[in-house]
C-alpha positions in Angstrom: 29.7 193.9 26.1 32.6 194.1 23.5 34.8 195.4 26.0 34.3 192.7 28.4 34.5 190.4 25.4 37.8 191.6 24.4 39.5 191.8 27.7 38.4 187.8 27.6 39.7 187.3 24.5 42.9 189.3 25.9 43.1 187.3 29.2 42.3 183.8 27.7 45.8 183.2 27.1 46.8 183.6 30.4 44.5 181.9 32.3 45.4 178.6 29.8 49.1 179.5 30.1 48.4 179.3 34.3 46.0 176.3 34.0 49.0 174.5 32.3 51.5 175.9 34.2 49.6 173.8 37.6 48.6 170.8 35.8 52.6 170.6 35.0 53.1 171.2 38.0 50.7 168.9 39.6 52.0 166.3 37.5 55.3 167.0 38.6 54.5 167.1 42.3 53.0 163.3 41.7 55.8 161.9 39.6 58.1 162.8 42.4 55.8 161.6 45.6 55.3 158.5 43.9 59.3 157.5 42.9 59.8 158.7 46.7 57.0 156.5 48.0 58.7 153.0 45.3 55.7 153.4 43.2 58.0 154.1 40.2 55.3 152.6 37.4 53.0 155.4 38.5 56.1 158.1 38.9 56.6 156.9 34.8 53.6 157.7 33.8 53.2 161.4 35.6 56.6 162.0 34.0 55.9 161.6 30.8 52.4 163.5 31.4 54.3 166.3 32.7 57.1 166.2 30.0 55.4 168.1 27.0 54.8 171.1 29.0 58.3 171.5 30.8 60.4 174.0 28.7 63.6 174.2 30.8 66.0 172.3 28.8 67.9 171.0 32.1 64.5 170.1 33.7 63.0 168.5 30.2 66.9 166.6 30.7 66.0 165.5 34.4 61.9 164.7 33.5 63.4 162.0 31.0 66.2 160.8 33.0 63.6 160.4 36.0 61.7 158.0 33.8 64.3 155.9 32.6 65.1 155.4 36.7 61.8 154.5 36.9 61.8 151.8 34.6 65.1 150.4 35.9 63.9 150.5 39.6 60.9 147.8 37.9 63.5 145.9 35.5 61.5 146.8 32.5 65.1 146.9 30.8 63.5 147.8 27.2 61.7 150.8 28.2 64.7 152.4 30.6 67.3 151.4 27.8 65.4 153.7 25.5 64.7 156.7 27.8 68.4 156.6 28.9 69.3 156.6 25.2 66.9 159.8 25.5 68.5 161.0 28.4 71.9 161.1 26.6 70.6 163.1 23.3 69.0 166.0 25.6 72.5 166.1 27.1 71.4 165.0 30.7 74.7 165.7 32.5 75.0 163.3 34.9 77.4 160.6 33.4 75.5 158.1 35.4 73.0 157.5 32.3 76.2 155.7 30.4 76.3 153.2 33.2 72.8 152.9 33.8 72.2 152.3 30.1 75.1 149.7 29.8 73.7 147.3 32.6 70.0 147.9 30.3 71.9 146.7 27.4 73.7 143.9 29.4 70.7 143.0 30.4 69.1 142.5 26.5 72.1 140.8 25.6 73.4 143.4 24.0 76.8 143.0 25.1 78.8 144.4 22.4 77.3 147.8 22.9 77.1 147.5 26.7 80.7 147.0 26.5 80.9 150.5 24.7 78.8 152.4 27.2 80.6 151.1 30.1 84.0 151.9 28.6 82.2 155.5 28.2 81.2 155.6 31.6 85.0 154.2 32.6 86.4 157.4 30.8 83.8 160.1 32.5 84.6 158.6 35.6 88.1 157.1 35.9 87.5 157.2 39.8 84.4 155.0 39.7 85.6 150.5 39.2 81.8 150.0 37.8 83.0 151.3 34.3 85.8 148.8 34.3 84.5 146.3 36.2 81.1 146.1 34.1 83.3 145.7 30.9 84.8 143.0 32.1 82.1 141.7 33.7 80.2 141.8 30.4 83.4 140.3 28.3 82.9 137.5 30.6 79.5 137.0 29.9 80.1 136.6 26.4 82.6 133.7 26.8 80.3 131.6 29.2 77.0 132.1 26.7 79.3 131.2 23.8 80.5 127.9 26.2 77.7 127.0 28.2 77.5 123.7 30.6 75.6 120.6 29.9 72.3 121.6 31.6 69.5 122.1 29.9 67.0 124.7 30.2 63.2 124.7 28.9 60.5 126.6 29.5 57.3 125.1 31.9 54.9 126.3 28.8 52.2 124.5 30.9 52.1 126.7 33.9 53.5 130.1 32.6 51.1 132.6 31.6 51.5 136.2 29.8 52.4 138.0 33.2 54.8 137.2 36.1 55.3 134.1 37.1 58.4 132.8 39.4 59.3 131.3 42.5 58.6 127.9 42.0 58.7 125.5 45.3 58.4 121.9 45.4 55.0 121.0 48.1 55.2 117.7 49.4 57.2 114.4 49.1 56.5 113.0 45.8 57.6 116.0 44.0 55.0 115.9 41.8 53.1 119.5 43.4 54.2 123.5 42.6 53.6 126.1 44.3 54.6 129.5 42.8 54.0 133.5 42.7 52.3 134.7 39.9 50.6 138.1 38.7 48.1 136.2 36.3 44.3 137.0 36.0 42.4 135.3 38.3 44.4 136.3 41.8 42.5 137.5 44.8 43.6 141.2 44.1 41.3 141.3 40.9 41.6 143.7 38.7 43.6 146.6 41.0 47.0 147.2 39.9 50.0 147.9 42.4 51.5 151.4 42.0 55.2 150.4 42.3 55.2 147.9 39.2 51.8 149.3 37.1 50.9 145.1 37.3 48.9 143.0 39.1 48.8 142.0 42.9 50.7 138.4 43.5 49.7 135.4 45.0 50.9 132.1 45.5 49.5 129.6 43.1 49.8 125.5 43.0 49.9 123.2 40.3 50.2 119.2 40.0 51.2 116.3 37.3 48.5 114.5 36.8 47.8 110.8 35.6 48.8 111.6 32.0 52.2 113.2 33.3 50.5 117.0 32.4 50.4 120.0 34.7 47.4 121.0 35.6 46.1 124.5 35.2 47.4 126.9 38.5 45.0 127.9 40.3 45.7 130.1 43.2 46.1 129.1 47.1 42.6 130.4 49.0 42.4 132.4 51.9 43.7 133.4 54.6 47.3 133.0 52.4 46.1 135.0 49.9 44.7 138.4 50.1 44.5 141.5 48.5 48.2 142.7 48.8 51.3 140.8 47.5 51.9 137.1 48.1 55.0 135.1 46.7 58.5 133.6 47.4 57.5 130.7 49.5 59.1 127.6 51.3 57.7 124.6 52.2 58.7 121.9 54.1 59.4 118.2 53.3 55.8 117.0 54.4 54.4 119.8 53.0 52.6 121.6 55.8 54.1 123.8 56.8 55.1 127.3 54.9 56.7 130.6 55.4 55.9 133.4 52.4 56.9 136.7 51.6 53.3 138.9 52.1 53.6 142.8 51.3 51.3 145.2 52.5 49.0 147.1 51.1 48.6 151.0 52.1 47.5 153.7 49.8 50.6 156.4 49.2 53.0 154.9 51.1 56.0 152.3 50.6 54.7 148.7 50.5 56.6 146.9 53.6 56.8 143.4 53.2 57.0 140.5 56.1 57.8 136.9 56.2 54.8 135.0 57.2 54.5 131.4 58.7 51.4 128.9 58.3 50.9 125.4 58.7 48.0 122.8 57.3 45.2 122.3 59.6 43.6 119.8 56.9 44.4 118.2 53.5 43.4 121.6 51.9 43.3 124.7 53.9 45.6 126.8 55.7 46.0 128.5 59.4 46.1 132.2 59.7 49.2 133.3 58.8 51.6 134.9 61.2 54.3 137.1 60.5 57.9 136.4 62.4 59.5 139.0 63.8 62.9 138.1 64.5 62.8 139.4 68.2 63.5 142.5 66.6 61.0 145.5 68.2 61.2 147.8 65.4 60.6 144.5 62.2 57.9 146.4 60.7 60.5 149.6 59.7 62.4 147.0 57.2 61.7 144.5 54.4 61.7 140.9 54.8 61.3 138.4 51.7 62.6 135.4 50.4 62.6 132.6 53.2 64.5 129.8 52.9 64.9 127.3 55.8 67.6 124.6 56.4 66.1 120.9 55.9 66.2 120.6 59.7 64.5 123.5 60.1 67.0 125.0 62.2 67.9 128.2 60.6 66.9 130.4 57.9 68.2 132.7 55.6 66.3 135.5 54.1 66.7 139.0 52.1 66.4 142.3 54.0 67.3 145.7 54.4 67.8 146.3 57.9 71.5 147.7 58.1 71.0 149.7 55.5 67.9 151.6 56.6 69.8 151.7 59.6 72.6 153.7 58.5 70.3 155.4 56.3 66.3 155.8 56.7 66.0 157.7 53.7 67.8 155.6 51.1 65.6 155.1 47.7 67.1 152.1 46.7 68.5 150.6 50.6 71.0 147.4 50.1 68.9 144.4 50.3 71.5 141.6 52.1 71.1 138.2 52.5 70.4 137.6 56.5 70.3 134.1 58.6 68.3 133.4 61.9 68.1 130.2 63.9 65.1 129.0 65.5 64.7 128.3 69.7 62.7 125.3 69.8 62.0 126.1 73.4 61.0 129.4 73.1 59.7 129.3 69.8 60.9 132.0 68.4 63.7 133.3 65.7 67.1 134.8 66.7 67.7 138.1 66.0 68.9 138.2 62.2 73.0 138.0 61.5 74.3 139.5 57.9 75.8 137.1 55.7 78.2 138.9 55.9 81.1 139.8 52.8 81.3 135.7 51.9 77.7 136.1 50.0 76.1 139.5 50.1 77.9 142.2 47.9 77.3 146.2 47.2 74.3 145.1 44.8 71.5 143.4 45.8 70.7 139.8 47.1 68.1 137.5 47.3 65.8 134.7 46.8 68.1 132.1 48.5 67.5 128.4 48.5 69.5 125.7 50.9 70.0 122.4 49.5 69.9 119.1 51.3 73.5 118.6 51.4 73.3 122.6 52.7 74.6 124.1 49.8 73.3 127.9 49.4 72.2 128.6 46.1 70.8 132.4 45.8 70.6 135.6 43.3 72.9 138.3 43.1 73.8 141.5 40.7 76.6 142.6 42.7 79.0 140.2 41.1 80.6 139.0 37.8 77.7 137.6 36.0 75.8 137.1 32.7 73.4 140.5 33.6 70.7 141.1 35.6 70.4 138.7 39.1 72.7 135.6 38.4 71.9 132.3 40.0 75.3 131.5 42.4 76.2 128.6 44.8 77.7 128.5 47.7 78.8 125.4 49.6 78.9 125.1 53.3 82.3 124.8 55.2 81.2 122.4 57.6 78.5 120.9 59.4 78.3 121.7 62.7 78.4 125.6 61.6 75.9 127.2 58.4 78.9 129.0 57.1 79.5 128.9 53.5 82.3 129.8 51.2 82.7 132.0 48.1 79.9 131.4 45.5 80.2 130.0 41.9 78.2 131.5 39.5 76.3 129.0 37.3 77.0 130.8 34.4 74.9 129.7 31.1 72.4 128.6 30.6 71.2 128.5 34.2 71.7 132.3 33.9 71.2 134.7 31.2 71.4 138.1 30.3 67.9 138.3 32.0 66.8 138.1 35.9 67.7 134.5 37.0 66.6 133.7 41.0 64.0 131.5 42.7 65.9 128.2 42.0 65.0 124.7 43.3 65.8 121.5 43.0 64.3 117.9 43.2 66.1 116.8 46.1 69.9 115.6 45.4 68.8 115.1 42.0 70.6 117.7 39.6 67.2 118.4 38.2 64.5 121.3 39.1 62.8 124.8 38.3 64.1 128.1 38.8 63.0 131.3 37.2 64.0 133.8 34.5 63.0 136.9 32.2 65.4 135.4 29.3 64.7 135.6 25.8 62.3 132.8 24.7 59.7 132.8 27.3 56.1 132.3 27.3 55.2 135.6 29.9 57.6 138.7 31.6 58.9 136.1 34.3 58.9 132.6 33.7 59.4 129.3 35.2 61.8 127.4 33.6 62.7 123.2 33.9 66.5 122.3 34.3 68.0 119.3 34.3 71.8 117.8 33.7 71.3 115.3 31.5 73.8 112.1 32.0 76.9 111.5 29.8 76.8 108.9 28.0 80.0 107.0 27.2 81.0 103.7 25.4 83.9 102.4 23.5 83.0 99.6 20.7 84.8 97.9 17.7 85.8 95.4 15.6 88.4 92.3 16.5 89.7 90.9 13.3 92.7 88.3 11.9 95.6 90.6 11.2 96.9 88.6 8.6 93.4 88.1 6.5 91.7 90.5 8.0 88.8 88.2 9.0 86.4 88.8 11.8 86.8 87.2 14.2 84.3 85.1 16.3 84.3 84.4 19.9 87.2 86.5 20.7 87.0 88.1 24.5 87.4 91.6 24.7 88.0 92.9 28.4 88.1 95.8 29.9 89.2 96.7 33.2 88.7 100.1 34.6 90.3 102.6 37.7 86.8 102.5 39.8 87.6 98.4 40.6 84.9 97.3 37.5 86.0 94.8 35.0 84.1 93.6 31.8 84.2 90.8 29.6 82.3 90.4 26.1 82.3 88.1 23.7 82.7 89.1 20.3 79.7 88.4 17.6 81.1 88.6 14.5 84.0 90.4 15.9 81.6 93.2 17.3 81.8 94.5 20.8 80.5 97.5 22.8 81.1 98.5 26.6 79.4 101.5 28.2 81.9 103.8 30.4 81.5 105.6 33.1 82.2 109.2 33.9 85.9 110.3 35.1 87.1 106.8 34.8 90.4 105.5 32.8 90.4 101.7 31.0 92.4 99.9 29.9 91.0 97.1 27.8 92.4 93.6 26.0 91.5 91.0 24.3 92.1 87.1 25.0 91.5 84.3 22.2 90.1 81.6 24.3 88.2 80.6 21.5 88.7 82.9 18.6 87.9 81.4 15.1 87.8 82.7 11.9 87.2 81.2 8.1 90.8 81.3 7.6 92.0 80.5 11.4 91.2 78.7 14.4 93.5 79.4 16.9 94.8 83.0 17.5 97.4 84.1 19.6 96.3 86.7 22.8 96.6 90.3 22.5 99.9 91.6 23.4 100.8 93.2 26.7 101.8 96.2 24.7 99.0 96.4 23.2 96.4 96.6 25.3 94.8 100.0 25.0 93.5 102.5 27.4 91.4 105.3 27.2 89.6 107.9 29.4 86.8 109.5 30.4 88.2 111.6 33.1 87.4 115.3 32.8 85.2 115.0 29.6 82.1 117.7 29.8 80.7 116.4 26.4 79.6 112.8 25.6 81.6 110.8 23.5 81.8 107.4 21.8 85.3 105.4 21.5 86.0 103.5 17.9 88.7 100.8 18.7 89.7 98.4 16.9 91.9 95.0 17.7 93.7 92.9 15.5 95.0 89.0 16.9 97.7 87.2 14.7 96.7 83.4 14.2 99.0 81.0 15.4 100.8 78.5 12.8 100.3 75.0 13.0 103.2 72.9 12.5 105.7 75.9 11.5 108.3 77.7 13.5 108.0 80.8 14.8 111.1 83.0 15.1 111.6 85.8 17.5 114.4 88.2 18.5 118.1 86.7 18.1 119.4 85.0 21.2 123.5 85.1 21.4 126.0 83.1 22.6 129.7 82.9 23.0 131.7 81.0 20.5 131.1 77.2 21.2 129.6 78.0 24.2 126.0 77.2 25.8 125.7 80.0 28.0 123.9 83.2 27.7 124.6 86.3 26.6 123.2 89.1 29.1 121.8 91.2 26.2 120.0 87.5 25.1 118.1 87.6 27.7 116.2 90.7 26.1 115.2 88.3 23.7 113.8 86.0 25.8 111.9 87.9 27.5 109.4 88.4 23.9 109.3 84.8 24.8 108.4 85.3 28.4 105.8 88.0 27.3 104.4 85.6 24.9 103.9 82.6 27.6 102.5 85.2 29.9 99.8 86.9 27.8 99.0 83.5 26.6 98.5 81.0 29.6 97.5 78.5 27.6 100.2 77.8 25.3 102.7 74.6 25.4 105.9 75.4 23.3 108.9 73.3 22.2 111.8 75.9 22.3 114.2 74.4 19.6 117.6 75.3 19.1 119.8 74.6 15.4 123.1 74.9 14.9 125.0 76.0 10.9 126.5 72.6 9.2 129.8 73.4 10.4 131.2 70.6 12.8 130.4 67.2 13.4 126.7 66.2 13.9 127.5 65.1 17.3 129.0 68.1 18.5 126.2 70.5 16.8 123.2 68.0 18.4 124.8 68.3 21.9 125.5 72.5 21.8 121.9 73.1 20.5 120.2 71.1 23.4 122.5 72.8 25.7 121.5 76.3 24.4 117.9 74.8 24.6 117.9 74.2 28.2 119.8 77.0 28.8 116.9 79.2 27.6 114.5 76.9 29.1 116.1 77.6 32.6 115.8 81.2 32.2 112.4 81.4 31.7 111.4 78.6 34.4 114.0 79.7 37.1 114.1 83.6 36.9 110.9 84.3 35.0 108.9 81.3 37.0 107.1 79.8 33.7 105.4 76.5 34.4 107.9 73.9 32.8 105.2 71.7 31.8 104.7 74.4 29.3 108.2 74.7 27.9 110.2 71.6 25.9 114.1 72.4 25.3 115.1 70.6 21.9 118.7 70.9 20.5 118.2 69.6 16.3 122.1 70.6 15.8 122.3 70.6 11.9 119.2 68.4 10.7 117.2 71.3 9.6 119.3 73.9 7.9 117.3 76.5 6.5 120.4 77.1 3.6 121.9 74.2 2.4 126.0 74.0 2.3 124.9 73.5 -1.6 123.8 77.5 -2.2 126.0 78.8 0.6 129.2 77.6 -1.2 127.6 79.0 -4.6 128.1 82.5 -2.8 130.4 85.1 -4.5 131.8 87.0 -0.9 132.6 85.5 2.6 130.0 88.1 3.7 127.1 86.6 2.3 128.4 83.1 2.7 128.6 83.8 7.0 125.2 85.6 6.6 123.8 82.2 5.3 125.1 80.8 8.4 123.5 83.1 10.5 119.9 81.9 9.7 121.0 78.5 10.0 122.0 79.9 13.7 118.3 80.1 14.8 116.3 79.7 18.3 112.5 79.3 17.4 109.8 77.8 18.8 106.5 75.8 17.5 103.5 75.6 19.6 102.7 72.3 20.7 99.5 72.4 22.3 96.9 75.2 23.5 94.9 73.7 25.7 96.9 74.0 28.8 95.5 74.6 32.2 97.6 75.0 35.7 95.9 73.4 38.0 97.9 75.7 41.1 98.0 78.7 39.0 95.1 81.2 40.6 92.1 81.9 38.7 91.9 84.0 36.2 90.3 87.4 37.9 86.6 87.6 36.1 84.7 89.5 38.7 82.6 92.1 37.9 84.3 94.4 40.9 87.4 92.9 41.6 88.6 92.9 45.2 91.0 95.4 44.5 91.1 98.9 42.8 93.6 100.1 40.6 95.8 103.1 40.9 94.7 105.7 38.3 98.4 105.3 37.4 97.9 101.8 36.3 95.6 102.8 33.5 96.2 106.5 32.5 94.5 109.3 31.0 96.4 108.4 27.6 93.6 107.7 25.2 96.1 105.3 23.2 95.1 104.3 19.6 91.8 105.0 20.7 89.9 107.0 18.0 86.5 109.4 18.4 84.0 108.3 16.3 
């Protein structure tokens, strides 16, 4: 008995050292026919069972390497981050890791040290563009998060649970019904957990607004649409019954196949069986098809799958997934055979989850491109309309995409509002649903018109405004207040008449000068903005003269001087900008010569200006009265001229008695044949964008 005991005790060690030797092993074994078979949640969790017991250094390396893959093949960017991190300390060779564990970072926002790690990579492997390319890529990312557009993004706290939740589609024409793909509690898989991802099964859920404007809780879509395998990624027409979905399948040990599945509403609740389109392809069920999205018409659709990729390559782990188009035969009833997107849209990465506007515009997800990290949210518009062609795509940049997953978008018609979906920071679950909407700009100009002399407000003034889209604006001020909302990409130009300006210190005011009018512009703002202008309106003088620039003649002669007509043309600028006015134009001589002579060459000068301004400048001569006063009204007498110590100041005296001004006579003219003033909201004609300018003028930001 003691020898049998001791050989035990001798052979114990052994026979543990063998059991653990085959439950490594066996661990082993599963980890690697789950990754091959995409169920990479269970492959991470036989790896790390297997990892304490592998001594190798280079396979210890590989076993931690192998579960960072996993994780990245599921997006759980966290846990791969940190096992690539691990991979790197145990010296796993393969510099693949640096570039692996950049896109993690990338993906966290982490784009400082994502930047180092793909610099790292870029140095290992000077051959490989990802290195660079990601770098860049990521430098990129940093400007448009620092910049981002107008939209704004918020998360649908009302319909996102803990778990997955994406894919929202709009069901029926009110817009007021969701129907989504979600991983919640409560779907018709139960409690059974898919290998691949570790989470629950999906189905399609709907929610509605109801009468208080509040979503109601989601509950999921019944049978025969949902069953016990995967369910999401839906389309559904404009009447809302009809649908095509993305269903997986469901078999134990092998890879999940998914198929695009059509159904139609054979009441106000339930569904018909669904039936999954082939493509007129005889070998469909060897490749993935997900993601339908259908042309309004219902003419063509465009979808994600692997097919040449599995092609070239039935093997592949990780096959391309492209974005694919197939239009439907009415007659026949049946879908062509899919066409790839060709390099336009789909890229070395992956595409998906594509979406086709009214106006056909192709809005989808990508990770194969310059983005923010993760699948980016890009559009693509279509060339024409006779052909669903479309060019290169725009990335939305921030905040419709992140440094997360971004895909599933939709929108509310033409409206620049909608849903789409994301992992970003801030969310309520793992994927959420997420509201945008582009919120209007908001422009307006608004100020003060006051008495530039006493600084007054001033009441009853008109302030118009006149813009390049054919609008046109009047406002009387209220206590010299006025505001004018602007539109978008529009220039103004904008004036201001005193029809019936008064003030405590004034009651008639002259019009805003031509060269004064100001204009301003909204074109090319991204930001809203408010205008501060402010107008000033000199009051007109009652019963005094009012000079202007220096009209010149020839030695006792009448006739003008070219450069006088300059001068004149204040005057003509004057009439113009002030329709209303009736002037006396009078004309006064020095005190040398006779009174006779002076009296006759200033009324001659007089009427020589007034025959300027009627004849070549076509002024109304009811509104102008030429009067020569000769000598009568000197503004120096011959008493303080002669008083003057130097000739100089004595013929500078004379000068001022040498004077054209003019006194207003009346302002309550009206031409009868003159046209009418042009008042119309939308005047007939549009103006050039020339005619008003981007030139913000004296226009100041408040």
């Amino acid at each position: 008995m003691k020898t049998c005991a001791k050989l035990f005790l001798t052979l114990l060690p052994v026979f543990l050292l063998a059991s653990a030797s085959l439950a490594q092993k066996k661990a082993l074994q599963d980890a690697e026919f789950a990754f091959q078979n995409k169920q990479f949640n269970s492959a991470a969790e036989f790896y790390k069972k297997a990892l304490p017991d592998v001594k190798r250094k280079d396979a210890k390396a590989r076993c931690v390497f192998m579960i960072a893959e996993s994780y990245r093949l599921i997006n759980n960017n966290k846990m791969a981050e940190m096992w690539y991190s691990k991979a790197i300390r145990v010296n796993y060779p393969d510099p693949v890791i640096h570039l692996h564990r950049a896109e993690a970072l990338k993906n966290e926002a982490q784009y400082a040290e994502a930047i180092q790690e793909y610099k790292t990579f870029q140095l290992l492997v000077p051959s490989n563009p990802a290195g660079e390319s990601g770098a860049r890529s990521t430098e990129i990312a940093q400007k448009w998060k620092d910049a981002p557009s107008r939209y704004k993004v918020e998360n649908m706290v009302q319909i996102n649970s803990a778990d997955y939740d994406f894919s929202p589609m709009y069901m029926g024409r009110k817009k007021d019904m969701l129907v989504f793909t979600s991983r919640r509690e409560g779907n018709t898989g139960g409690t059974e957990r898919d290998k691949k991802t570790g989470l629950l099964f999906t189905d399609l859920f709907s929610t509605r607004v109801d009468n208080k404007g509040k979503w109601e809780t989601p509950r999921p879509l019944a049978a025969p649409v949902n069953t016990g395998a995967n369910e999401g990624s839906c389309w559904i027409n404009g009447k809302g019954d009809k649908m095509y979905f993305t269903r997986c399948e469901k078999n134990k040990n092998k890879v999940m196949r998914c198929s695009i599945m059509m159904c139609s509403k054979s009441g106000s609740e339930s569904w018909t069986e669904p039936v999954a389109v082939n493509f007129s392809l005889d070998d469909f069920s060897r490749f993935d098809f997900r993601h339908p999205a259908l042309s309004p018409d219902e003419s063509i659709m465009v979808f994600q799958s692997d097919i040449e990729s599995l092609r070239t390559d039935s093997t592949q782990l990780e096959p391309n997934c492209d974005l694919y188009i197939s239009s439907f035969d009415k007659k026949a009833n049946t879908w062509s055979q899919p066409r790839n997107l060709g390099p336009a849209i789909n890229t070395g990465g992956k595409e998906g989850f594509p979406y086709i506007r009214q106006d056909g515009t192709l809005f989808y997800s990508s990770n194969g491109m310059l983005g923010m990290g993760g699948l980016d949210i890009y559009k693509a518009e279509r060339k024409s309309k006779d052909k669903w062609e479309w060019s290169s795509p725009e990335n939305l940049k921030s905040p419709m995409n992140s440094a997360g997953d971004d895909f599933g978008i939709v929108f509310e018609g033409m409206k620049d509002k909608g849903y789409l979906t994301s992992n970003r920071e801030g969310g309520k679950g793992k994927d959420d649903i997420w509201s945008f909407v582009m919120p209007p700009l908001l422009f307006e100009v608004s100020g003060c018109v006051t008495d530039c002399k006493h600084g007054d407000s001033l009441e009853g003034s008109v302030v118009r405004m006149v813009g390049s889209d054919g609008s046109a604006l009047e406002q009387k001020t209220k206590n010299g207040a006025y505001q004018f909302p602007l539109s978008p990409n529009v220039s103004y130009q904008l004036s201001v008449l005193a029809e019936t300006a008064k003030s405590k210190s004034s009651k008639k005011y002259f019009n805003l000068d031509h060269a004064d009018f100001i204009k301003l512009s909204t074109l090319a703002l991204e930001e809203s903005k408010h205008f501060n202008q402010n107008f000033c309106l000199a009051p007109m003088p009652e019963e005094i003269d009012i000079a202007f620039p220096r009209v010149e003649y020839d030695l006792d002669q009448a006739r003008l001087r070219e450069e006088s007509k300059d001068s004149l043309n204040f005057l003509f600028t004057l009439l113009t900008d002030n329709p209303n006015l009736v002037i006396e134009l009078a004309a006064h001589t020095d005190s040398r010569g006779d009174d006779k002579y002076n009296l006759k060459l200033s009324q001659a000068r007089a009427e020589e200006c007034y025959k300027y301004l009627v004849n070549e400048k076509k002024i109304n001569p009811a509104r102008i009265i030429p009067k020569g006063y000769g000598k009568r009204h000197l503004l120096v007498s011959d008493q303080v001229i002669v008083q003057m110590k130097t000739k100089e100041e004595q013929e500078a005296a004379h000068q001022k008695n040498r004077r054209t001004v003019i006194r207003v006579i009346r302002t309550d003219f009206h031409d009868a044949k003159a046209p009418a003033p042009d008042r119309m909201l939308v005047p007939k004609r549009k103006g050039s964008q020339e005619e008003y300018g981007a030139d913000e003028g004296n226009a100041v930001e408040n």
